[in-house]
VEXTIDO-912016 format. One record per atom (N, C-alpha, C): residue number from 1; residue in one letter; y, x negated, z negated; atom name. Coordinates in steps of 0.1 Angstrom, whole numbers, plus 5000, padded with zeros to 4 digits. Example, Ala and Ser with C-alpha at 12.3 -4.5 7.8 and 13.67 -1.06 7.14 Angstrom:
1,A,4943,4868,4922,N
1,A,4955,4877,4922,CA
1,A,4967,4868,4922,C
2,S,4978,4872,4929,N
2,S,4989,4863,4929,CA
2,S,5000,4871,4921,C
***
This chain:
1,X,7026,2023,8917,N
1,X,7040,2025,8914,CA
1,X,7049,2014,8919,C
2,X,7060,2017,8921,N
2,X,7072,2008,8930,CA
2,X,7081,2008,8919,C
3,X,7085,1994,8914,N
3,X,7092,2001,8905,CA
3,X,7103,1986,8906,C
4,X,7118,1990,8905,N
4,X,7128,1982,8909,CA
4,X,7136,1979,8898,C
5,X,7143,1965,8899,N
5,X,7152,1964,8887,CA
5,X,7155,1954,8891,C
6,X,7168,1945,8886,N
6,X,7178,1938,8893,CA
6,X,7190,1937,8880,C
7,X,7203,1929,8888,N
7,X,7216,1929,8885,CA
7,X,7220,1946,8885,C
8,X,7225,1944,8872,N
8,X,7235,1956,8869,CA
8,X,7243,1954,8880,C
9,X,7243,1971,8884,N
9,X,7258,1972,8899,CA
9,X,7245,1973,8914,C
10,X,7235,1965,8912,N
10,X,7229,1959,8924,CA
10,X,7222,1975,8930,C
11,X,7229,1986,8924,N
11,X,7224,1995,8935,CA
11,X,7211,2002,8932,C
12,X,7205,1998,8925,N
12,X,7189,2005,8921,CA
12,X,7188,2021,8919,C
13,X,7198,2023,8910,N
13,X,7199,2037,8908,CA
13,X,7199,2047,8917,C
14,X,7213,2045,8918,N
14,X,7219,2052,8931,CA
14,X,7211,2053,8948,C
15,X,7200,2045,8950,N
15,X,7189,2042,8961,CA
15,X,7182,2052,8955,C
16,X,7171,2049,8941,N
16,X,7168,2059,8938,CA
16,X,7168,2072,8935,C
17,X,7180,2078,8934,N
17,X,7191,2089,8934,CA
17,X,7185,2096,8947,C
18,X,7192,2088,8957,N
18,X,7191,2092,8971,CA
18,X,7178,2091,8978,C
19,X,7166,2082,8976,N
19,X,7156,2090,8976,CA
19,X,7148,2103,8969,C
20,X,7155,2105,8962,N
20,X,7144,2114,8952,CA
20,X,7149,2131,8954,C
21,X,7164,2129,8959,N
21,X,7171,2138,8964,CA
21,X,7170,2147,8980,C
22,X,7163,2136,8986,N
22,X,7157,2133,9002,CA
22,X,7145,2137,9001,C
23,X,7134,2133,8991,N
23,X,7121,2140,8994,CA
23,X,7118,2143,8980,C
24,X,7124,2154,8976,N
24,X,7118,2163,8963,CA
24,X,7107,2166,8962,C
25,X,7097,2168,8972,N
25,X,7086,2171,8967,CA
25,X,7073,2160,8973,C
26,X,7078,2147,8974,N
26,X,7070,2137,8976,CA
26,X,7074,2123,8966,C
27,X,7082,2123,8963,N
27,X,7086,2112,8950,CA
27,X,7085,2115,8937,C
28,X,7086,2114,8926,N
28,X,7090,2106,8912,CA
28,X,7095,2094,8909,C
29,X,7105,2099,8902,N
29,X,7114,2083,8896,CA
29,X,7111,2086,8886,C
30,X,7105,2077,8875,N
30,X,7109,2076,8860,CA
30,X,7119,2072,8858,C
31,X,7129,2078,8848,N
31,X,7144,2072,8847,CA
31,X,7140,2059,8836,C
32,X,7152,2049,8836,N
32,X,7152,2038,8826,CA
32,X,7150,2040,8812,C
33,X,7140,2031,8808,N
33,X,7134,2039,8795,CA
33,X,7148,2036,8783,C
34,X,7150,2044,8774,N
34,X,7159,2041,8762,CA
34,X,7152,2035,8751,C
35,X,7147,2027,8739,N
35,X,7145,2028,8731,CA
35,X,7148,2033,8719,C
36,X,7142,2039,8710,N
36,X,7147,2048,8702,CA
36,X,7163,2038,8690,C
37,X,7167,2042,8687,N
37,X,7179,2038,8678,CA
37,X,7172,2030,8663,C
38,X,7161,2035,8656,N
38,X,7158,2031,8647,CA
38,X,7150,2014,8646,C
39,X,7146,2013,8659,N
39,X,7145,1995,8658,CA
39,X,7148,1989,8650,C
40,X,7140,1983,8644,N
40,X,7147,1969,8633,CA
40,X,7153,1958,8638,C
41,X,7145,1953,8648,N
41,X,7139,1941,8655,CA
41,X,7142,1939,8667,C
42,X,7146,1927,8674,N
42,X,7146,1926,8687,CA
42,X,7130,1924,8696,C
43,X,7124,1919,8688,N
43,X,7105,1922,8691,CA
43,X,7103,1934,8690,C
44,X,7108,1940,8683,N
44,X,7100,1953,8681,CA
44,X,7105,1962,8694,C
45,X,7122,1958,8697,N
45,X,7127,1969,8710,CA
45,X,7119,1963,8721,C
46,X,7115,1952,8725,N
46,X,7109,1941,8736,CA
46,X,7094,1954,8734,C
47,X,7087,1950,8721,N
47,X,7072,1962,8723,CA
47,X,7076,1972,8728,C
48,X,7081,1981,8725,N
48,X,7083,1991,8729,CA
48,X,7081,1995,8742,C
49,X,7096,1991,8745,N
49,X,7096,1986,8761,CA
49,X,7089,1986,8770,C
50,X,7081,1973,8765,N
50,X,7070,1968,8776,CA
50,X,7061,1976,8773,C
51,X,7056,1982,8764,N
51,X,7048,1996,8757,CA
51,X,7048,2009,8768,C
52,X,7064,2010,8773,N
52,X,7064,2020,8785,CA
52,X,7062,2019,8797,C
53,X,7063,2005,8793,N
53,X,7065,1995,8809,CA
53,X,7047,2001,8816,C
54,X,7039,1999,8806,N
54,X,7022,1996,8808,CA
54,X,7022,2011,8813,C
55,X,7022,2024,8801,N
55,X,7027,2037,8803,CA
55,X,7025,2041,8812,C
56,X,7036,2038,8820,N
56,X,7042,2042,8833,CA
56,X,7031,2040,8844,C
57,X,7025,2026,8846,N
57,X,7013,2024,8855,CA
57,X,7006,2036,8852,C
58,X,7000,2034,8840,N
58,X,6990,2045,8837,CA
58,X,6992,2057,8842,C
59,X,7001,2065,8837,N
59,X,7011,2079,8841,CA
59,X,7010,2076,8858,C
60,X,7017,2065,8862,N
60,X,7019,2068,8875,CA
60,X,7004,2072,8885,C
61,X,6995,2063,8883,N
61,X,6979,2065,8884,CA
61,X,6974,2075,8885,C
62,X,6977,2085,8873,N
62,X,6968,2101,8871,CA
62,X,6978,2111,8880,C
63,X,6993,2105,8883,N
63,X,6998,2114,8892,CA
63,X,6995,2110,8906,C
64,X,6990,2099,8909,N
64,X,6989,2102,8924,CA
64,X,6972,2104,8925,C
65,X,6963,2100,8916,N
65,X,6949,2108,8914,CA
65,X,6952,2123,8919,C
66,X,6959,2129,8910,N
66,X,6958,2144,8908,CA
66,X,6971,2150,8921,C
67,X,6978,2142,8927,N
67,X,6988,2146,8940,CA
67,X,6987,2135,8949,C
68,X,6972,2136,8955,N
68,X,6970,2120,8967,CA
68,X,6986,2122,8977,C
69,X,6993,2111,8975,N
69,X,7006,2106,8989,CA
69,X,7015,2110,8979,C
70,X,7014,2108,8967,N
70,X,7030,2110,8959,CA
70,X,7030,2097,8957,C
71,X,7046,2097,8958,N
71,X,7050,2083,8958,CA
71,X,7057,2079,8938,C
72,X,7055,2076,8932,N
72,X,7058,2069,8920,CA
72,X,7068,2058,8918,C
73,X,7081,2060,8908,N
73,X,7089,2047,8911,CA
73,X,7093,2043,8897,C
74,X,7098,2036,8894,N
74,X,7103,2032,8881,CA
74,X,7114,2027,8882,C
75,X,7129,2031,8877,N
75,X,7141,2025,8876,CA
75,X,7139,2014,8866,C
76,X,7142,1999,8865,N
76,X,7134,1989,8856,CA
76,X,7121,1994,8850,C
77,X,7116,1978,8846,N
77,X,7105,1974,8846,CA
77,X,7104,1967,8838,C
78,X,7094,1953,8833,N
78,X,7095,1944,8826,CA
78,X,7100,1935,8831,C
79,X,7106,1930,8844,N
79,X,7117,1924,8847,CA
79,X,7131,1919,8836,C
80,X,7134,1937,8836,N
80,X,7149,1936,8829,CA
80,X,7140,1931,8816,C
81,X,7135,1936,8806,N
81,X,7130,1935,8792,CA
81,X,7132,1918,8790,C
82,X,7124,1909,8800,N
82,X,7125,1893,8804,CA
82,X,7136,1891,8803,C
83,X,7146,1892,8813,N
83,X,7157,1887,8816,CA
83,X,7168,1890,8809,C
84,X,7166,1904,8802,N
84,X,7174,1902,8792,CA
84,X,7178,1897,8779,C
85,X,7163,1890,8774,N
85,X,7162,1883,8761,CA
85,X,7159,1870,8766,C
86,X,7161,1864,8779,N
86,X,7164,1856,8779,CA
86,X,7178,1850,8778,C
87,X,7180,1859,8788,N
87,X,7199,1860,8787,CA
87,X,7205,1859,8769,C
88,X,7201,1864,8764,N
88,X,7200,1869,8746,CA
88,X,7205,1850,8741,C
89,X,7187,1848,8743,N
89,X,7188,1836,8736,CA
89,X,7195,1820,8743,C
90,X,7199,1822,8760,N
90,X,7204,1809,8768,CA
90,X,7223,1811,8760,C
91,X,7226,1823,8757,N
91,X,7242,1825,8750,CA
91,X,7245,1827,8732,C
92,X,7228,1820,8727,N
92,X,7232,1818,8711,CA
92,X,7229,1835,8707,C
93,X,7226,1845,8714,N
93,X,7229,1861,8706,CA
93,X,7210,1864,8701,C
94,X,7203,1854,8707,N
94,X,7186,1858,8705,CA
94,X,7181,1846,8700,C
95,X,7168,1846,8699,N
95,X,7157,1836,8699,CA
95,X,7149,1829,8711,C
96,X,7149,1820,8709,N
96,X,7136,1813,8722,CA
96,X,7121,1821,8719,C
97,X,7121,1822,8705,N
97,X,7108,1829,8697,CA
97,X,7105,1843,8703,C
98,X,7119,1849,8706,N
98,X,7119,1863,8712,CA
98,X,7118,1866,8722,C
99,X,7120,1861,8733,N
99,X,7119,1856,8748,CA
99,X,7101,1854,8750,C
100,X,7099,1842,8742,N
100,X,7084,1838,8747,CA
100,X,7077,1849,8738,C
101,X,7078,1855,8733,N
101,X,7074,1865,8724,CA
101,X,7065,1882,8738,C
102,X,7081,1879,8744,N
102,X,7086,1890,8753,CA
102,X,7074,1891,8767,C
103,X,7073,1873,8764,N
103,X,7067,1873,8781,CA
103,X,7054,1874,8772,C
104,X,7048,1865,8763,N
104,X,7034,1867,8758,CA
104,X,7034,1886,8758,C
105,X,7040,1893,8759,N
105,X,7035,1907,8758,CA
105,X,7031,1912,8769,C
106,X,7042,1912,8779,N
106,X,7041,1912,8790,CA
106,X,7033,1911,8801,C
107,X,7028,1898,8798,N
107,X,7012,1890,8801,CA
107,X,7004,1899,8794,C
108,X,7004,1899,8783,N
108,X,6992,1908,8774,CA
108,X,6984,1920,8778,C
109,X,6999,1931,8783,N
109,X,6998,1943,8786,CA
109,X,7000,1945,8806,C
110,X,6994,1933,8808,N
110,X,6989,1934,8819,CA
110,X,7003,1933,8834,C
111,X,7019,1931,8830,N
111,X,7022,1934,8838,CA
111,X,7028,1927,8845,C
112,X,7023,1915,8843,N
112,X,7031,1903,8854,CA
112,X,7020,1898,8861,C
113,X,7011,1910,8866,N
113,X,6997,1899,8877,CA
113,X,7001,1910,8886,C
114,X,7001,1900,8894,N
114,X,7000,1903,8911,CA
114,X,6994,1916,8912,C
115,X,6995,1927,8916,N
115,X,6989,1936,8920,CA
115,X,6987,1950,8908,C
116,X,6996,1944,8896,N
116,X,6995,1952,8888,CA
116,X,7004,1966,8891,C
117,X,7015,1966,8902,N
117,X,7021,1974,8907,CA
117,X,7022,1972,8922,C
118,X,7023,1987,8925,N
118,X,7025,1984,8941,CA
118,X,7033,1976,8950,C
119,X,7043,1973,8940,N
119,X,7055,1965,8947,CA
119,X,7065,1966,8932,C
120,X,7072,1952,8930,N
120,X,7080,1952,8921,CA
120,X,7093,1944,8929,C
121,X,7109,1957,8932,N
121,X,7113,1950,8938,CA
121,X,7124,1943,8932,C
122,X,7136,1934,8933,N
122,X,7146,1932,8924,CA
122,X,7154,1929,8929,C
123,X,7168,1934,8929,N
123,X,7179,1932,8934,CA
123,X,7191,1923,8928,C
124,X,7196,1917,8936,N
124,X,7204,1904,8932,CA
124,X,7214,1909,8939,C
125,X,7227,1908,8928,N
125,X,7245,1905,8931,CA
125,X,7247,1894,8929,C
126,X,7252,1885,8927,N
126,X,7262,1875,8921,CA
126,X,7269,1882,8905,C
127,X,7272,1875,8895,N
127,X,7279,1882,8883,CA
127,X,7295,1884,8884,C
128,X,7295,1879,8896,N
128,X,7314,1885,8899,CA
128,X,7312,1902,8904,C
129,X,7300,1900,8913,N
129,X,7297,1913,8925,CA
129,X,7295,1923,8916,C
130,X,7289,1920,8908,N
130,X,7279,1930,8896,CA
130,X,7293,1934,8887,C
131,X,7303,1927,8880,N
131,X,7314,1933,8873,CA
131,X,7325,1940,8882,C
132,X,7326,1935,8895,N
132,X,7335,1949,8901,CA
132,X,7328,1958,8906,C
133,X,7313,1961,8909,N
133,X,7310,1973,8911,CA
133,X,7309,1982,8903,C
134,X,7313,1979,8891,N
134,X,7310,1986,8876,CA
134,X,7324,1988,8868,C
135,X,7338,1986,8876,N
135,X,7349,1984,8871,CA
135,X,7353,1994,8859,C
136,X,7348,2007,8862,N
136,X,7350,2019,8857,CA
136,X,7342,2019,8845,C
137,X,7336,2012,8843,N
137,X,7327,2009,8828,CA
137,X,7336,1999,8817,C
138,X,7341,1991,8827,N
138,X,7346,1976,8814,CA
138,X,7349,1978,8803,C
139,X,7359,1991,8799,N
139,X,7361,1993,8788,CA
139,X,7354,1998,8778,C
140,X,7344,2005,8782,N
140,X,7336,2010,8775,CA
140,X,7332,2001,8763,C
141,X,7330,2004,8751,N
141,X,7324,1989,8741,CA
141,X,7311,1988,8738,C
142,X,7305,2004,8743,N
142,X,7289,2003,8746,CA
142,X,7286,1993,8757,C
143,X,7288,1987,8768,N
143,X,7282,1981,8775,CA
143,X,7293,1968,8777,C
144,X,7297,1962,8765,N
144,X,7307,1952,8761,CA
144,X,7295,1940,8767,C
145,X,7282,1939,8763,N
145,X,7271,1926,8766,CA
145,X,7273,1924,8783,C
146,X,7272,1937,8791,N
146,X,7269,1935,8802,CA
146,X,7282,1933,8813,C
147,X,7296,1929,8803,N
147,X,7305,1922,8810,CA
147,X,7305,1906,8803,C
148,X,7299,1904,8796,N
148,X,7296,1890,8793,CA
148,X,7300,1884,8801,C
149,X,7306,1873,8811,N
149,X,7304,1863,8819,CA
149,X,7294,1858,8813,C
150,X,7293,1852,8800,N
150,X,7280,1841,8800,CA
150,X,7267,1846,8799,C
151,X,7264,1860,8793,N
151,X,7254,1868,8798,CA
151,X,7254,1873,8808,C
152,X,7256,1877,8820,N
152,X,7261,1876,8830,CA
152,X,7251,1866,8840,C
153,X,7258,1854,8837,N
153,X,7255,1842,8844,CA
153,X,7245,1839,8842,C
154,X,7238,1840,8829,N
154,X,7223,1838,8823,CA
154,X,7214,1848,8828,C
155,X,7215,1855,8827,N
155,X,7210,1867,8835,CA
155,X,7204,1864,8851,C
156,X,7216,1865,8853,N
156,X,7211,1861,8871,CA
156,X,7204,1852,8872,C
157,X,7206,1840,8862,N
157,X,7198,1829,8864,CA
157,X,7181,1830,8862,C
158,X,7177,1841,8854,N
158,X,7170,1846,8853,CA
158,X,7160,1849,8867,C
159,X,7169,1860,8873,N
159,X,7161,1870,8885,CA
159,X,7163,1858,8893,C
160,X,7174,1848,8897,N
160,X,7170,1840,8910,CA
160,X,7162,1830,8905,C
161,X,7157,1824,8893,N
161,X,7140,1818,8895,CA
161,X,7132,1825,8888,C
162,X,7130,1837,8889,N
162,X,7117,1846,8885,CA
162,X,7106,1836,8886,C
163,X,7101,1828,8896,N
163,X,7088,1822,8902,CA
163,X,7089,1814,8889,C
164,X,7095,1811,8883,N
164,X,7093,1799,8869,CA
164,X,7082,1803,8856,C
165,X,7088,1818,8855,N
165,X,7083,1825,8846,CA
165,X,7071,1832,8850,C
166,X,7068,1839,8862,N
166,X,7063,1850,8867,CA
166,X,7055,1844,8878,C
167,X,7044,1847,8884,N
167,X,7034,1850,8894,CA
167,X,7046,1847,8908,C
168,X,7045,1839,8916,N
168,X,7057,1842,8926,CA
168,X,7053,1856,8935,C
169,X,7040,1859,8937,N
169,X,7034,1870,8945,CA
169,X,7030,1882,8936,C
170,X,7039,1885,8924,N
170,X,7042,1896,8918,CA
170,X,7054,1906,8921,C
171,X,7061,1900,8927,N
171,X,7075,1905,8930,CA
171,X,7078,1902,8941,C
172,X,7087,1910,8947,N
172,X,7099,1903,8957,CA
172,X,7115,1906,8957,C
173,X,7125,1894,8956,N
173,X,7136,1900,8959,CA
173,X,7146,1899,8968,C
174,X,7156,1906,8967,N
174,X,7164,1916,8982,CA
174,X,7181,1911,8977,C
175,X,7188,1907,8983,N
175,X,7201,1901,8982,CA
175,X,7208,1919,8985,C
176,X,7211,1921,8975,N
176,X,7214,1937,8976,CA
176,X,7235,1934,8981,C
177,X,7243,1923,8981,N
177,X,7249,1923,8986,CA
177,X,7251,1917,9003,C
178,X,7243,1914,9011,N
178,X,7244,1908,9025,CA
178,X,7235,1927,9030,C
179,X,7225,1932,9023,N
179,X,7225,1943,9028,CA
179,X,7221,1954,9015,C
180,X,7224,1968,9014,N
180,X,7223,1980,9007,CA
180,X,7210,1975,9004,C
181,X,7210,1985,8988,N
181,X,7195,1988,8977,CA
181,X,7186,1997,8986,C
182,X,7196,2005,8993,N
182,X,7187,2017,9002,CA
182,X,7176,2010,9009,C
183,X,7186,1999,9015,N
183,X,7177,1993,9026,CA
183,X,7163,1987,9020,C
184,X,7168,1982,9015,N
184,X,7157,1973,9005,CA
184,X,7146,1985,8999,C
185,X,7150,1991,8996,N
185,X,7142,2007,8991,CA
185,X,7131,2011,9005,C
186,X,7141,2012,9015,N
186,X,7130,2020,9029,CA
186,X,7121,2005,9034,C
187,X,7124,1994,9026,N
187,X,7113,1985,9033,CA
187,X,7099,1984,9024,C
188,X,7103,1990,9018,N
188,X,7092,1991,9005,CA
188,X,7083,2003,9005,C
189,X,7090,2012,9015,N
189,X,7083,2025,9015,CA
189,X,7067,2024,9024,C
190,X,7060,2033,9026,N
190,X,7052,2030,9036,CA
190,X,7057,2035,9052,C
191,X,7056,2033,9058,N
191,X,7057,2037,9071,CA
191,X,7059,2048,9080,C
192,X,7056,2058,9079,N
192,X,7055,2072,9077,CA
192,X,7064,2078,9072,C
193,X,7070,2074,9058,N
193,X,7079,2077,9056,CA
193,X,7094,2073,9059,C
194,X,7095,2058,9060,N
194,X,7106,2051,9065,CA
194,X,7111,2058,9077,C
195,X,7103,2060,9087,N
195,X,7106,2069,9098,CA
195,X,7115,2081,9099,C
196,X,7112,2089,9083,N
196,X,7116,2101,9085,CA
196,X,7132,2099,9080,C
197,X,7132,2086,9069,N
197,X,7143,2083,9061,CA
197,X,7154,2079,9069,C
198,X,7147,2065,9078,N
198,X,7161,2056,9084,CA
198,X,7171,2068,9089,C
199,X,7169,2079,9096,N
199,X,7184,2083,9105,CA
199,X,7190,2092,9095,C
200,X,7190,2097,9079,N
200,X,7197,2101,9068,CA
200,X,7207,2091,9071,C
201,X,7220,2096,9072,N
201,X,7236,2091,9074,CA
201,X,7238,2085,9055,C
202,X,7243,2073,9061,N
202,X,7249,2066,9046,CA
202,X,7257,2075,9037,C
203,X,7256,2073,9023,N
203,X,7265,2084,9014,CA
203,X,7274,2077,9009,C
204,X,7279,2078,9000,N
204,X,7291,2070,8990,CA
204,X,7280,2070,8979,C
205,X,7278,2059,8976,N
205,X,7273,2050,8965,CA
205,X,7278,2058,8954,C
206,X,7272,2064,8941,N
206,X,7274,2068,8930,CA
206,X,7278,2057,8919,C
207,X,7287,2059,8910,N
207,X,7287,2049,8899,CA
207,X,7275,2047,8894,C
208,X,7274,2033,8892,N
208,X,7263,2032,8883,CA
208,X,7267,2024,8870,C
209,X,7260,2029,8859,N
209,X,7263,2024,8849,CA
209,X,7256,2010,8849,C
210,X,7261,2001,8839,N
210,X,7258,1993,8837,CA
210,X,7240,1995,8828,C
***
């Protein structure tokens, strides 16, 4: 499974979107998981989470067992789940307890070793880049956290030293502003396919929610 996650804005979706649209009958995306509403806990939303996060490998596994050359993807991963309770507690809104809580799971359920996914990729804006691609959201008061500047800035700080927390040869990431998520997407593909993708003419980028 390939599974990508990044800066809000940094284009994940919308790459995804447009692969999945392009070869209907050789992909799956899992969309970004929700957790249910009834959580008590910020541990408990972090289990969950990472709960689907494992899931997903599994699921992705018995579908390319049972369809050999399907390609499997995941819109976030345990990336975001990290970086966002880290972000939580670097702005007073979480715990340190919750965070190290988050990665102890994460570790636990297998999914920060090297090779536990085909490729985990992550896209990086800057927190200025990331709130104007998303202009059409700001108001919204559902996604009030993810105009934070100071979550925001904690955040990023997050995905640009991943290597601190994480395996450095578990991941790789792609400056999704000096070139497109797409791009970054067909480098990830295998070869065979990239081929058939590169000469699809660029589209207009969809909103993406935060």
């Amino acid at each position: 499974m390939i599974a990508i996650d990044g800066m809000p804005g940094a284009g994940k979706t919308t790459a995804l979107h447009r692969l999945q649209d392009t070869l209907p009958h050789q992909v799956v995306v899992f969309p970004e998981a929700q957790p249910p509403d009834d959580l008590i806990s910020d541990e408990a939303t972090a289990r969950y989470l990472l709960t689907e996060a494992q899931g997903r490998l599994v699921d992705a596994q018995r579908l390319q067992q049972a369809h050999p050359g399907l390609l499997v993807f995941s819109d976030r991963c345990h990336i975001g789940v990290l970086a966002y309770r880290y972000a939580l507690q670097v702005t007073g809104q979480g715990s340190r307890q919750d965070f190290d809580r988050a990665l102890e799971l994460a570790d636990h359920f297998g999914l920060t070793a090297p090779g536990a996914h085909d490729h985990v990729l992550v896209l990086l804006v800057d927190p200025a880049e990331s709130v104007a691609r998303r202009s059409a959201y700001a108001h919204d008061d559902r996604y009030r956290l993810w105009f934070d500047p100071d979550f925001l800035d904690a955040y990023h700080r997050f995905l640009t030293h991943l290597d601190t927390w994480l395996p450095p040869d578990s991941f790789t990431t792609h400056d999704a502003i000096t070139s497109s998520a797409w791009t970054a997407l067909l480098n990830a593909l295998p070869p065979h396919l990239t081929e058939r993708l590169t000469p699809t003419p660029a589209t207009a980028d969809r909103p993406e929610a935060p």
